[in-house]
mmCIF file of the N, C-alpha and C atoms, coordinates in Angstrom:
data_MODEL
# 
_entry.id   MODEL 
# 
loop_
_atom_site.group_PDB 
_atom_site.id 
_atom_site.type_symbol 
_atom_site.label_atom_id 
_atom_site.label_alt_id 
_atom_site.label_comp_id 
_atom_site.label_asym_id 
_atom_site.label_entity_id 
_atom_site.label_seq_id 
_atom_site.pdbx_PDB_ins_code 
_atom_site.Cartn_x 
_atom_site.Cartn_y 
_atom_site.Cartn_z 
_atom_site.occupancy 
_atom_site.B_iso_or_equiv 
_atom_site.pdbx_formal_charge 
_atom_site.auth_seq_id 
_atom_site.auth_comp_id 
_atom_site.auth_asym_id 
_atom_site.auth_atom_id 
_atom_site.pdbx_PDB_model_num 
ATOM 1   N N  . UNK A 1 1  ? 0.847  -1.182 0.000   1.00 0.00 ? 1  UNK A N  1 
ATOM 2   C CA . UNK A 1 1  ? 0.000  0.000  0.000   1.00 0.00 ? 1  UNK A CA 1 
ATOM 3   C C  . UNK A 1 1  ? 0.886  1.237  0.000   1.00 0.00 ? 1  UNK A C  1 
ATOM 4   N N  . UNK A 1 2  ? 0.721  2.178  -1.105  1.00 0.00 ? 2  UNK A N  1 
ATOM 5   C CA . UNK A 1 2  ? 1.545  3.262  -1.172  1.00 0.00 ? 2  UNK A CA 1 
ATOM 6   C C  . UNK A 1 2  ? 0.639  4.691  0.080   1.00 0.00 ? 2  UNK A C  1 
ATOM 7   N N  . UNK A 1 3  ? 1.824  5.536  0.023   1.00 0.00 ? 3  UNK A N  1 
ATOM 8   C CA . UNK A 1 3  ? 1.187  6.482  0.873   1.00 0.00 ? 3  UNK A CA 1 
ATOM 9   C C  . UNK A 1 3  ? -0.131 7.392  0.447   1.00 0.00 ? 3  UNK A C  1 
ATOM 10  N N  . UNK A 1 4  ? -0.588 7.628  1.569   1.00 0.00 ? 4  UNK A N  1 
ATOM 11  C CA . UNK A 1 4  ? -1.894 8.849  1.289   1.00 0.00 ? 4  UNK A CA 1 
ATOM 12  C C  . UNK A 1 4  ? -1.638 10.254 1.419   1.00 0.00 ? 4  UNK A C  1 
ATOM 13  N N  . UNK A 1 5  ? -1.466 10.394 0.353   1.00 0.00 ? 5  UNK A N  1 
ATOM 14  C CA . UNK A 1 5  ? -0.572 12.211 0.467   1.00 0.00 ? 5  UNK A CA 1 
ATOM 15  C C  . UNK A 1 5  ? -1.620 13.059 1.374   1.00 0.00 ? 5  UNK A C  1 
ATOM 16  N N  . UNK A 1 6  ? -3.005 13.047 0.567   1.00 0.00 ? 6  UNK A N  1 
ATOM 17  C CA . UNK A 1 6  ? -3.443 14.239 1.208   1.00 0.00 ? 6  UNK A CA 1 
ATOM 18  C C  . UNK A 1 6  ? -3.680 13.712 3.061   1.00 0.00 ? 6  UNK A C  1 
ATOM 19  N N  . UNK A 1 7  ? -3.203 12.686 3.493   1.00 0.00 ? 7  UNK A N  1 
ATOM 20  C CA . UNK A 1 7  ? -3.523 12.424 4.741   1.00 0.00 ? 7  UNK A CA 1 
ATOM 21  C C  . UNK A 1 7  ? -2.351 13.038 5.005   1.00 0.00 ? 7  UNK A C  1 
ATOM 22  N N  . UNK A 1 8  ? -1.203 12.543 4.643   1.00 0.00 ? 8  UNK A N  1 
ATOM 23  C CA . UNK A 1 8  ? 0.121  13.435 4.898   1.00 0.00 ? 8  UNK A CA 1 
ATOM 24  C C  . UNK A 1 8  ? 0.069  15.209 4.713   1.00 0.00 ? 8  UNK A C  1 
ATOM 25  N N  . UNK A 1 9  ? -0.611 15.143 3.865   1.00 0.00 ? 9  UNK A N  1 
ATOM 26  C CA . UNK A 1 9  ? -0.973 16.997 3.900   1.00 0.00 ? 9  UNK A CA 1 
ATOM 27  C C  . UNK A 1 9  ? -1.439 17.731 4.809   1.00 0.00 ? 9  UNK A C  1 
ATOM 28  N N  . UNK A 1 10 ? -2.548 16.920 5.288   1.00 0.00 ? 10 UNK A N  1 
ATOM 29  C CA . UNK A 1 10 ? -3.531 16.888 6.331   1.00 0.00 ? 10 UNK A CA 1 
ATOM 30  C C  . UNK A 1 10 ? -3.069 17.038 7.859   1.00 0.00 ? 10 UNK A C  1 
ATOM 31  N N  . UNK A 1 11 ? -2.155 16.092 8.205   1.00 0.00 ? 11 UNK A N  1 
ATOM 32  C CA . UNK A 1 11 ? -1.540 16.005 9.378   1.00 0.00 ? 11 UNK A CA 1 
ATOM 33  C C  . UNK A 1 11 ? -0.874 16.923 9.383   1.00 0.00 ? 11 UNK A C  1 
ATOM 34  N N  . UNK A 1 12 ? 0.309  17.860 8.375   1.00 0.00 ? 12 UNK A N  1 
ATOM 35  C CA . UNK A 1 12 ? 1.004  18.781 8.388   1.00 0.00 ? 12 UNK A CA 1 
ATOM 36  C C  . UNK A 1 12 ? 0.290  19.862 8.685   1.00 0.00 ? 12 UNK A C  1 
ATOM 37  N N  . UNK A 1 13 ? -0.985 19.945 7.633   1.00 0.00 ? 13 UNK A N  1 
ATOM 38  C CA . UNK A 1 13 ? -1.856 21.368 7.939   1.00 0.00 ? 13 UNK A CA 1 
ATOM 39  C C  . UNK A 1 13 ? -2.227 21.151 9.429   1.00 0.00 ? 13 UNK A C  1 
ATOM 40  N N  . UNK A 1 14 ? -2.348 19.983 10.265  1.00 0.00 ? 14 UNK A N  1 
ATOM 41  C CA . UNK A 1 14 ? -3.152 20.285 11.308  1.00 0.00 ? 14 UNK A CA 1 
ATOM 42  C C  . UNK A 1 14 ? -1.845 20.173 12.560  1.00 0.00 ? 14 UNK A C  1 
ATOM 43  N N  . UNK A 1 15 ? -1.011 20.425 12.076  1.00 0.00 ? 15 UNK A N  1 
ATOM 44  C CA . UNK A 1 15 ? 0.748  20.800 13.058  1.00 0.00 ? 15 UNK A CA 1 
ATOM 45  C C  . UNK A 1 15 ? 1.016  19.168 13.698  1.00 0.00 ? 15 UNK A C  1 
ATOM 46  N N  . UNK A 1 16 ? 0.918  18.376 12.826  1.00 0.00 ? 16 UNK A N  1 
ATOM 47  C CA . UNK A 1 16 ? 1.020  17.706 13.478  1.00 0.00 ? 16 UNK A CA 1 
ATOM 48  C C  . UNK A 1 16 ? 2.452  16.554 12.647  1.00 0.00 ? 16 UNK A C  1 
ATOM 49  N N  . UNK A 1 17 ? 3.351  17.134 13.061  1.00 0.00 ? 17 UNK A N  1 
ATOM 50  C CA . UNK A 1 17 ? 4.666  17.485 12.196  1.00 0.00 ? 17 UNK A CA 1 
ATOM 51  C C  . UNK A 1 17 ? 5.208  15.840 12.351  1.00 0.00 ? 17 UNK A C  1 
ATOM 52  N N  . UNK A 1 18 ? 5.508  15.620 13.079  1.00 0.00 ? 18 UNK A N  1 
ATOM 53  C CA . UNK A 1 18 ? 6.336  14.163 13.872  1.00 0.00 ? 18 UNK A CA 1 
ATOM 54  C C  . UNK A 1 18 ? 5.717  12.899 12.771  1.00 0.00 ? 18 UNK A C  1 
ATOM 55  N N  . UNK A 1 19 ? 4.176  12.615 13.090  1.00 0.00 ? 19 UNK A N  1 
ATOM 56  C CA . UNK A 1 19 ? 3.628  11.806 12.352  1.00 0.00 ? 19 UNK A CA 1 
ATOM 57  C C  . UNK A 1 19 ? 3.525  12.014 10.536  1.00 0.00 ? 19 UNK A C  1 
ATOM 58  N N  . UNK A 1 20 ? 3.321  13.320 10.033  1.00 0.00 ? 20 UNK A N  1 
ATOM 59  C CA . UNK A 1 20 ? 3.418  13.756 8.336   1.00 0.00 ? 20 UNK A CA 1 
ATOM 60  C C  . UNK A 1 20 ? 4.852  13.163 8.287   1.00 0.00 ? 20 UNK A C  1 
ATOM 61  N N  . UNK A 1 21 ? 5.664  13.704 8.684   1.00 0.00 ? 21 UNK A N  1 
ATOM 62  C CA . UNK A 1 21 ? 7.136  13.533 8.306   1.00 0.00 ? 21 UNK A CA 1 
ATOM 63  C C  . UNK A 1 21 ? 7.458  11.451 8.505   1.00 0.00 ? 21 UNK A C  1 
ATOM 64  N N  . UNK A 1 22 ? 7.041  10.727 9.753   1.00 0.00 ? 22 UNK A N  1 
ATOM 65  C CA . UNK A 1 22 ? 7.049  9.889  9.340   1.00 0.00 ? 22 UNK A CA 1 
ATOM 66  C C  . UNK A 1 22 ? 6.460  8.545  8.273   1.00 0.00 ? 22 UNK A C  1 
ATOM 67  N N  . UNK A 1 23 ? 5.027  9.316  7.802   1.00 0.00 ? 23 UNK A N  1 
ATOM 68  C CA . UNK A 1 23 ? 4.515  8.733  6.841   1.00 0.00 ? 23 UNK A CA 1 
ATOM 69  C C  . UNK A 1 23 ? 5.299  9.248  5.752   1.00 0.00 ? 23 UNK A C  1 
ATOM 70  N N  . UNK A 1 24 ? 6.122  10.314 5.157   1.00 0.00 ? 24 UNK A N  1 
ATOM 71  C CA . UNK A 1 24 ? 6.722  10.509 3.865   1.00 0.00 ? 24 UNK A CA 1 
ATOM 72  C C  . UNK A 1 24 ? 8.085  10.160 3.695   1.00 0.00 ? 24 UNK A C  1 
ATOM 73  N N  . UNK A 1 25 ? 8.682  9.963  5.235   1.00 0.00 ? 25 UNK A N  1 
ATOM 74  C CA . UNK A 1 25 ? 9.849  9.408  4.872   1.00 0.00 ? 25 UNK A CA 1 
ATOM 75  C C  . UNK A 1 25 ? 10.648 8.441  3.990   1.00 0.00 ? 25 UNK A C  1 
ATOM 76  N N  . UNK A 1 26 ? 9.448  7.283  4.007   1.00 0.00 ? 26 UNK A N  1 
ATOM 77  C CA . UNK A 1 26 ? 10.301 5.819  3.074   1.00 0.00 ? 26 UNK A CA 1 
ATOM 78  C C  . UNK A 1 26 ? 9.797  6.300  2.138   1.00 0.00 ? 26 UNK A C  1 
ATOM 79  N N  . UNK A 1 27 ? 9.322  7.194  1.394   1.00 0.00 ? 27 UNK A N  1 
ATOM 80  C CA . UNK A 1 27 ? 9.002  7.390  -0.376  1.00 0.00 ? 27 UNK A CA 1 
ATOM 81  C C  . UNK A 1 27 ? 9.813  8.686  -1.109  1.00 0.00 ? 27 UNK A C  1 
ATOM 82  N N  . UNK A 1 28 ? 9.584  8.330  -2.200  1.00 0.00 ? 28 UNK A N  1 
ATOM 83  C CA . UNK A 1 28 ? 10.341 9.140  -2.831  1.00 0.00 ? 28 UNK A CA 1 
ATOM 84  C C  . UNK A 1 28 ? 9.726  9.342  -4.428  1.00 0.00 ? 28 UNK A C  1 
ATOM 85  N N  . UNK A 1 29 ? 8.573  9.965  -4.438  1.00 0.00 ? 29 UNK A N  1 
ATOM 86  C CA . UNK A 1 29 ? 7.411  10.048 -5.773  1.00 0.00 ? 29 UNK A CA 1 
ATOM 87  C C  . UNK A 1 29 ? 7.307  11.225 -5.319  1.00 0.00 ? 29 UNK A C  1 
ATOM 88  N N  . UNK A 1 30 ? 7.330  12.240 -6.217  1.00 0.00 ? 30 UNK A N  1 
ATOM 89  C CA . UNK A 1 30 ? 7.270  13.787 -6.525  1.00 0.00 ? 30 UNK A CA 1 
ATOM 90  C C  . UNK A 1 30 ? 6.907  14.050 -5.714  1.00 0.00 ? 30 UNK A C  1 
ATOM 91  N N  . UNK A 1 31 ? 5.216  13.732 -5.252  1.00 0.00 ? 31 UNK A N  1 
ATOM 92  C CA . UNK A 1 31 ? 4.168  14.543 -4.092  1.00 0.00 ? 31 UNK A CA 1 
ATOM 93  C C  . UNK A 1 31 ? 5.021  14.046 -2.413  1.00 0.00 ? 31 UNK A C  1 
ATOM 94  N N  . UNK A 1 32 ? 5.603  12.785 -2.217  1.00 0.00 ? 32 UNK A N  1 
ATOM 95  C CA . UNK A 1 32 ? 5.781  12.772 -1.317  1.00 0.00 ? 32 UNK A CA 1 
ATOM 96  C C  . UNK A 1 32 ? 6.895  13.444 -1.168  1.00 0.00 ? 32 UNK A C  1 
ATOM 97  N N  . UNK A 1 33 ? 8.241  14.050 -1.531  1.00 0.00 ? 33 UNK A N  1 
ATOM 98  C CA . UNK A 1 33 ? 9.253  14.784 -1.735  1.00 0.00 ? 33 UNK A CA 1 
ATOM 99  C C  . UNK A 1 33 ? 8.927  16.335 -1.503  1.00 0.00 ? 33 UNK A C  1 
ATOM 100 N N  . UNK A 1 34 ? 7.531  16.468 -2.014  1.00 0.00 ? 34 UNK A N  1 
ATOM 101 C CA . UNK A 1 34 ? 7.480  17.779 -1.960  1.00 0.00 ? 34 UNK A CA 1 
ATOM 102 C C  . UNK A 1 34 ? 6.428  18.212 -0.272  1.00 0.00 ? 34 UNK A C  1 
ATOM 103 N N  . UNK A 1 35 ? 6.039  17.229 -0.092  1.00 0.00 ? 35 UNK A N  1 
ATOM 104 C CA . UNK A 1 35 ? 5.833  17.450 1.351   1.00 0.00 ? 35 UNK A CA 1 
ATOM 105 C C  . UNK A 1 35 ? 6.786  17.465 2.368   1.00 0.00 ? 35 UNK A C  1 
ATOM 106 N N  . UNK A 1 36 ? 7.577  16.690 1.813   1.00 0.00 ? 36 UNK A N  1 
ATOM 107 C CA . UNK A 1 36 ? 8.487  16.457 3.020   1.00 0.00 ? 36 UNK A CA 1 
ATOM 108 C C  . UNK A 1 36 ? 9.376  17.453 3.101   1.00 0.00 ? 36 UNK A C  1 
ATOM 109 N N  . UNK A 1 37 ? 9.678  18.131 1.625   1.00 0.00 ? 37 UNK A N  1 
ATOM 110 C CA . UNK A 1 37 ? 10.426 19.381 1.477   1.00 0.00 ? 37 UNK A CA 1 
ATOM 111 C C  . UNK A 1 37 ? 9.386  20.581 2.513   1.00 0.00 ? 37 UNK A C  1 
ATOM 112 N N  . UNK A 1 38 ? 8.327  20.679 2.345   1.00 0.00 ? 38 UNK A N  1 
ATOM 113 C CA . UNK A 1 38 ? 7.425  21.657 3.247   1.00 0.00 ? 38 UNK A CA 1 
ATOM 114 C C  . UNK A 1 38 ? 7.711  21.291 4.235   1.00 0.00 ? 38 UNK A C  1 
ATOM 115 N N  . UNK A 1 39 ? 7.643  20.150 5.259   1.00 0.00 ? 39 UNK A N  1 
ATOM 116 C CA . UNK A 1 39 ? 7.924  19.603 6.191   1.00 0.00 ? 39 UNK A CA 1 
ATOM 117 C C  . UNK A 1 39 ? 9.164  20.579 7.056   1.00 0.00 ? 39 UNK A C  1 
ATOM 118 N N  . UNK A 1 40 ? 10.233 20.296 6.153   1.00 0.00 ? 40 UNK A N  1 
ATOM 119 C CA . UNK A 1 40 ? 11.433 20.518 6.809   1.00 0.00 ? 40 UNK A CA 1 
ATOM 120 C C  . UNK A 1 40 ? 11.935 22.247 6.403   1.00 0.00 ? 40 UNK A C  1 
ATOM 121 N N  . UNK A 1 41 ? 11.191 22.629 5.679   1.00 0.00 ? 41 UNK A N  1 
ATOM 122 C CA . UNK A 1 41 ? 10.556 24.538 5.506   1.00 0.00 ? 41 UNK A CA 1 
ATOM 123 C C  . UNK A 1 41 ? 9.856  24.914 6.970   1.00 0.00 ? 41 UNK A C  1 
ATOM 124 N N  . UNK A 1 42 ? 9.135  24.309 7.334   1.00 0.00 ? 42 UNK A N  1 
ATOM 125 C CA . UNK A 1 42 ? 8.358  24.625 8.379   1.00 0.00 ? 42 UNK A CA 1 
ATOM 126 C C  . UNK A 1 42 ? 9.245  24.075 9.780   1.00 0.00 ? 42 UNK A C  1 
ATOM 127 N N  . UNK A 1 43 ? 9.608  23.206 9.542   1.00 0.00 ? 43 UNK A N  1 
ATOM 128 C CA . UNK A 1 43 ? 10.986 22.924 10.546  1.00 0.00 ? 43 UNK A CA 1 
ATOM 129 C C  . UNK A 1 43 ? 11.625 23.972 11.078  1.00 0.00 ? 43 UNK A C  1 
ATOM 130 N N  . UNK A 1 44 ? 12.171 25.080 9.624   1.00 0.00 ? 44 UNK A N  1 
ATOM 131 C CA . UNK A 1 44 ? 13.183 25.854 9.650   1.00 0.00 ? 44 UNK A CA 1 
ATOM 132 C C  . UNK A 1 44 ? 14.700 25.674 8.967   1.00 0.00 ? 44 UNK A C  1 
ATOM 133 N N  . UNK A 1 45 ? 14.291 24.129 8.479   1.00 0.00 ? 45 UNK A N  1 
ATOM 134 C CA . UNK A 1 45 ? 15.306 23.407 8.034   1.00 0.00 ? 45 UNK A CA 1 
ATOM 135 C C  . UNK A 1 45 ? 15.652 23.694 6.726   1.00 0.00 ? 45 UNK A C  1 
ATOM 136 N N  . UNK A 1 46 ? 16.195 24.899 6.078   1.00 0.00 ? 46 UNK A N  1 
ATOM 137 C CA . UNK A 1 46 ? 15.749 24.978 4.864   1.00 0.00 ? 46 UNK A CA 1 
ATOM 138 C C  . UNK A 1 46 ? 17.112 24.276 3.878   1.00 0.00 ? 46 UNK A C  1 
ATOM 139 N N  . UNK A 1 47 ? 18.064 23.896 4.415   1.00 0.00 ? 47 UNK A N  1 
ATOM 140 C CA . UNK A 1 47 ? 19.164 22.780 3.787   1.00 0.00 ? 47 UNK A CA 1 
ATOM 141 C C  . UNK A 1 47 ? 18.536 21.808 3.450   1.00 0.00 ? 47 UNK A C  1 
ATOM 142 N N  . UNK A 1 48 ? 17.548 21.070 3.962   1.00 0.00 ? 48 UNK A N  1 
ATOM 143 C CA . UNK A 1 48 ? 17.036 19.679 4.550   1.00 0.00 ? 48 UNK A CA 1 
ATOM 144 C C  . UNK A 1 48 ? 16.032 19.716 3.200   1.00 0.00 ? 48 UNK A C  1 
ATOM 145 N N  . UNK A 1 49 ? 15.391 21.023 3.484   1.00 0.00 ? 49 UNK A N  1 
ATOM 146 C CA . UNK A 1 49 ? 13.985 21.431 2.114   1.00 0.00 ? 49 UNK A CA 1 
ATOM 147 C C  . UNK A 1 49 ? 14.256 21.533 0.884   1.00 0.00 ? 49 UNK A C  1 
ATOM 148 N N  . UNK A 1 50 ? 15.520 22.377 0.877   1.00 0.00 ? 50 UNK A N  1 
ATOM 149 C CA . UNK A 1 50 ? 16.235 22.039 -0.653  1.00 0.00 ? 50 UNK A CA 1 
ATOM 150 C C  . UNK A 1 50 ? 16.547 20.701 -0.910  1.00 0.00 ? 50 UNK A C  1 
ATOM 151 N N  . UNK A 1 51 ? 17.076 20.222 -0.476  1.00 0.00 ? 51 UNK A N  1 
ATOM 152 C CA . UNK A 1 51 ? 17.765 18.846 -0.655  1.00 0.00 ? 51 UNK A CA 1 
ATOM 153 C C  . UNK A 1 51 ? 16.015 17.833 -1.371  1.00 0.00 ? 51 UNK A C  1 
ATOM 154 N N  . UNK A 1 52 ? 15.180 18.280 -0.570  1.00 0.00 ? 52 UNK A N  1 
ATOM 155 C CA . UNK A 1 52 ? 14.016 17.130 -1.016  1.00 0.00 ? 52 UNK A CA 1 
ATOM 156 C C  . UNK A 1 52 ? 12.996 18.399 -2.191  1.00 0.00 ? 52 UNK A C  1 
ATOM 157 N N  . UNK A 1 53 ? 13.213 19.633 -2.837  1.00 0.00 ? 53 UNK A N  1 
ATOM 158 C CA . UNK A 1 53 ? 12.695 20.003 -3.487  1.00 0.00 ? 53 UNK A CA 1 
ATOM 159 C C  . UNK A 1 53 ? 13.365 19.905 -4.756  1.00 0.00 ? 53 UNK A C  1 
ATOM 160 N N  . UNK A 1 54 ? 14.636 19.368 -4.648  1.00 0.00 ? 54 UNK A N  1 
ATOM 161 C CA . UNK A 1 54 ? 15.671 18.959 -5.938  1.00 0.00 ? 54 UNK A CA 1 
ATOM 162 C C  . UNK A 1 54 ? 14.843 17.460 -6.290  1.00 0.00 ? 54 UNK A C  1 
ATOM 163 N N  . UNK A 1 55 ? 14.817 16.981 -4.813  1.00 0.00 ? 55 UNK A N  1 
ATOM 164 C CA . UNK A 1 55 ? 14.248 15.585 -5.460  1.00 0.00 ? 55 UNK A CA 1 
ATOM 165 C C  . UNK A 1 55 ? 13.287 15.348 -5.743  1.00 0.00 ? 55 UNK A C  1 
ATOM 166 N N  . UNK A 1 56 ? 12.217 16.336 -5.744  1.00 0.00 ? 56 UNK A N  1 
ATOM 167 C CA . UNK A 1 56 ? 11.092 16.549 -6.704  1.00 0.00 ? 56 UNK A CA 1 
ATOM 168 C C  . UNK A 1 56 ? 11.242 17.107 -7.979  1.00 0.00 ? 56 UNK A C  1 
ATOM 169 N N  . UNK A 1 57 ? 12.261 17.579 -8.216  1.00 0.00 ? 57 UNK A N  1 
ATOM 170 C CA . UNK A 1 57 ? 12.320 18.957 -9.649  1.00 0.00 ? 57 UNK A CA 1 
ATOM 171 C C  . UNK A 1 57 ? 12.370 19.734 -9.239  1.00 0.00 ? 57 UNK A C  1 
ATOM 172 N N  . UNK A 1 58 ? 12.295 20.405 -8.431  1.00 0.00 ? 58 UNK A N  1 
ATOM 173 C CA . UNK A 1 58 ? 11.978 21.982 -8.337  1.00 0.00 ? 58 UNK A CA 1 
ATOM 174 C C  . UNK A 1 58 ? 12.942 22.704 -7.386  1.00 0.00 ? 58 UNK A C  1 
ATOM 175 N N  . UNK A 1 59 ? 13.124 24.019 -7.754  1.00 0.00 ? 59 UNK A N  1 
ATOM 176 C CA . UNK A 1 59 ? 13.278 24.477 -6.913  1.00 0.00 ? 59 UNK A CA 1 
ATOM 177 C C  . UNK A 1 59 ? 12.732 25.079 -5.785  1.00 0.00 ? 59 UNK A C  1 
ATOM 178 N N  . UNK A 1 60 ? 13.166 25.585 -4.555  1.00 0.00 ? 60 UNK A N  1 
ATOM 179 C CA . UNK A 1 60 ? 12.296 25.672 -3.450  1.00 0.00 ? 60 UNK A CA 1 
ATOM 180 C C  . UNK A 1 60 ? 11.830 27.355 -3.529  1.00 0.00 ? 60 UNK A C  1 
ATOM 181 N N  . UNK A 1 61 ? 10.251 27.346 -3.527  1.00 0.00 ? 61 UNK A N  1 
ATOM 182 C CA . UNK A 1 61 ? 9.450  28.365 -3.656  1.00 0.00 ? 61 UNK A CA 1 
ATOM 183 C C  . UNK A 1 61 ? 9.918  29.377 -3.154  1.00 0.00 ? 61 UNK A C  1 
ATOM 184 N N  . UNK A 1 62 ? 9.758  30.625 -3.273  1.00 0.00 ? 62 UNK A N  1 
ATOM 185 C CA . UNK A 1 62 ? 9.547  31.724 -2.664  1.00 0.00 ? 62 UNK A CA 1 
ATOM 186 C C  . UNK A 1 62 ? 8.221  32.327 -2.455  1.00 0.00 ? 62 UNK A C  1 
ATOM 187 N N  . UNK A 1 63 ? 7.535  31.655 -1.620  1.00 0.00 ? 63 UNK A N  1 
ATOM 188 C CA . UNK A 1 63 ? 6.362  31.824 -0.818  1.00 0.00 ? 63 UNK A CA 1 
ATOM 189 C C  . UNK A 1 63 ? 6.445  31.252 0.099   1.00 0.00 ? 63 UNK A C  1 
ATOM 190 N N  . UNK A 1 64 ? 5.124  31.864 1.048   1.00 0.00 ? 64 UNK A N  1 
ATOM 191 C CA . UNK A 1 64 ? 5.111  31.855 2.595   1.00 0.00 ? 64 UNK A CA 1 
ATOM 192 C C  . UNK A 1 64 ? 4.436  30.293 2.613   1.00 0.00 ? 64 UNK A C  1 
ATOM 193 N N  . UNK A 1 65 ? 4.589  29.788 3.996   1.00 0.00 ? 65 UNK A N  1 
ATOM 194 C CA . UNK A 1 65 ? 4.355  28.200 4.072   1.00 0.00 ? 65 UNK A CA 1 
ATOM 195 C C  . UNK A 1 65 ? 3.126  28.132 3.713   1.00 0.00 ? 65 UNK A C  1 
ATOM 196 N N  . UNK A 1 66 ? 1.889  29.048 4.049   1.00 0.00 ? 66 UNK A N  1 
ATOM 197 C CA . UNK A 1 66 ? 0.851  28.928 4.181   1.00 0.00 ? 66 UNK A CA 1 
ATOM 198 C C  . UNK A 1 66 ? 0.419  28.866 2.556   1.00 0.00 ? 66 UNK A C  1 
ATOM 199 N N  . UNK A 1 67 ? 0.714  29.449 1.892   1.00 0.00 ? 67 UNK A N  1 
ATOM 200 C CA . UNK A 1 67 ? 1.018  29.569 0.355   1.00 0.00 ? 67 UNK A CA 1 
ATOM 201 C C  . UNK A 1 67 ? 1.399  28.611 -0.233  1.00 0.00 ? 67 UNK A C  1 
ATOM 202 N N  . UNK A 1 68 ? 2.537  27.997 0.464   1.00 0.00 ? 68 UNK A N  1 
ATOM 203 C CA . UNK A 1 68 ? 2.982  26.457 -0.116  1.00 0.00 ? 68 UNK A CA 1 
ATOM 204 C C  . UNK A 1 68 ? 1.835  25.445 0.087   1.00 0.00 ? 68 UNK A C  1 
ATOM 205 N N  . UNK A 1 69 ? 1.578  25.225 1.263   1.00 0.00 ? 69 UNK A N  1 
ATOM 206 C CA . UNK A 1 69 ? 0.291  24.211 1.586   1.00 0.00 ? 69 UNK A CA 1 
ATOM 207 C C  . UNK A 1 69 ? -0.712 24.422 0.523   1.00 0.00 ? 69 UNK A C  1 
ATOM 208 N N  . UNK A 1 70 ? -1.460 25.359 0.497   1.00 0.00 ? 70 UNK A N  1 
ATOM 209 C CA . UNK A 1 70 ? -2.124 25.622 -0.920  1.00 0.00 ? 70 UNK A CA 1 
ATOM 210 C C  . UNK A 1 70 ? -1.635 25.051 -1.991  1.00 0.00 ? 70 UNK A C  1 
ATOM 211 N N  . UNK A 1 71 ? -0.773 25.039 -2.352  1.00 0.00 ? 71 UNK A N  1 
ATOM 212 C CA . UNK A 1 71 ? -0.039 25.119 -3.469  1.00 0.00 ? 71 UNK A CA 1 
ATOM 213 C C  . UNK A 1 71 ? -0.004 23.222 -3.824  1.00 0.00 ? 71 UNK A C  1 
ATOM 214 N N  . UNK A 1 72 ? 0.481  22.537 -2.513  1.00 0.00 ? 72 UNK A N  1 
ATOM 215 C CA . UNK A 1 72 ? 0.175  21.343 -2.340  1.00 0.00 ? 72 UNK A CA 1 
ATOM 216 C C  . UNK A 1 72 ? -0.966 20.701 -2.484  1.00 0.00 ? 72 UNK A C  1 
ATOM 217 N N  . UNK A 1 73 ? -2.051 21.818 -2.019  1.00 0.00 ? 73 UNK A N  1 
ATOM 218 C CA . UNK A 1 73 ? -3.118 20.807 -1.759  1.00 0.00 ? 73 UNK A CA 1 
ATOM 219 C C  . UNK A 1 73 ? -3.593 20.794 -3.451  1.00 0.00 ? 73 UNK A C  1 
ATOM 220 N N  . UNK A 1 74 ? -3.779 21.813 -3.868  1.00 0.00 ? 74 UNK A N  1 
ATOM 221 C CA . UNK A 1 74 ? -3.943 22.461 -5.501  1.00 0.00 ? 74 UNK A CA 1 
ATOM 222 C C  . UNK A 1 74 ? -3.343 20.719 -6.624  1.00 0.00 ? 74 UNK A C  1 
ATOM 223 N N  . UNK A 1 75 ? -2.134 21.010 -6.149  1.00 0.00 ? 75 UNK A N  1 
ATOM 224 C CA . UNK A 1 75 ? -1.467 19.807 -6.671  1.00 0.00 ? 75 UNK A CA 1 
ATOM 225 C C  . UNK A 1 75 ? -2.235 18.436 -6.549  1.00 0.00 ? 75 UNK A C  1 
ATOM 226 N N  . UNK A 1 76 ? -2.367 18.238 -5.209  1.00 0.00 ? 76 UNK A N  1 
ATOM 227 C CA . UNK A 1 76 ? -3.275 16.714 -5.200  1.00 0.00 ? 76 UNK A CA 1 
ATOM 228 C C  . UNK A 1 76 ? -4.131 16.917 -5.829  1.00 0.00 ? 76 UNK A C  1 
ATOM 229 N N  . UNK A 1 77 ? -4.872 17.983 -5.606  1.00 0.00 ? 77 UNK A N  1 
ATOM 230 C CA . UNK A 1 77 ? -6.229 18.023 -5.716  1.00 0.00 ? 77 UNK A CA 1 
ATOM 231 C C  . UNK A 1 77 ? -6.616 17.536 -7.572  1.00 0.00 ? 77 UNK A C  1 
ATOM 232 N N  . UNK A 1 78 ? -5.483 18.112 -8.473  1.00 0.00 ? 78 UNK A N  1 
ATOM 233 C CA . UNK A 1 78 ? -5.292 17.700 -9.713  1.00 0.00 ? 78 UNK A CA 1 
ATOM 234 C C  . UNK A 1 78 ? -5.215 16.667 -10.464 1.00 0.00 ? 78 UNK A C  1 
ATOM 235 N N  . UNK A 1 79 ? -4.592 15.903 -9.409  1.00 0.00 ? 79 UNK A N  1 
ATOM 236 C CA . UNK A 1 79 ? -3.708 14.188 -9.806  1.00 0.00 ? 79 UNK A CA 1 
ATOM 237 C C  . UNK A 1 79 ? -5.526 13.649 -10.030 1.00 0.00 ? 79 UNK A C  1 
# 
């Protein structure tokens, strides 16, 4: 069973940091990379965020977290 992003989205939007971050850890598929890159943005970790927004493609936004989450959910919401 692969992961449930927007549950992982979900837990992040609702601060609930410890558990998002350990559901995205063992994957490595665009959406989960790019949470985990938010993850570690919201950390403060922003070495940690680059490192997993390369491993999505991208580079890391210049917008506010709250902006990013959007931006995430936008994304699932597409797939």
């Amino acid at each position: 069973m692969g992961l449930d992003h927007k549950q992982a989205l979900q837990l992040a939007r609702d601060g609930h940091w410890e558990r998002a971050h350990e559901m995205v850890q063992p994957y490595s598929d665009k959406m989960a990379c790019l949470i985990h890159a938010y993850l570690h943005r919201e950390e403060g970790d922003l070495s940690n965020a680059g490192y997993w927004y390369r491993r999505a493609g991208e580079k890391m936004p210049d917008n506010t977290l709250e902006a990013e989450l959007k931006r995430l959910a936008a994304l699932l919401n597409a797939e």
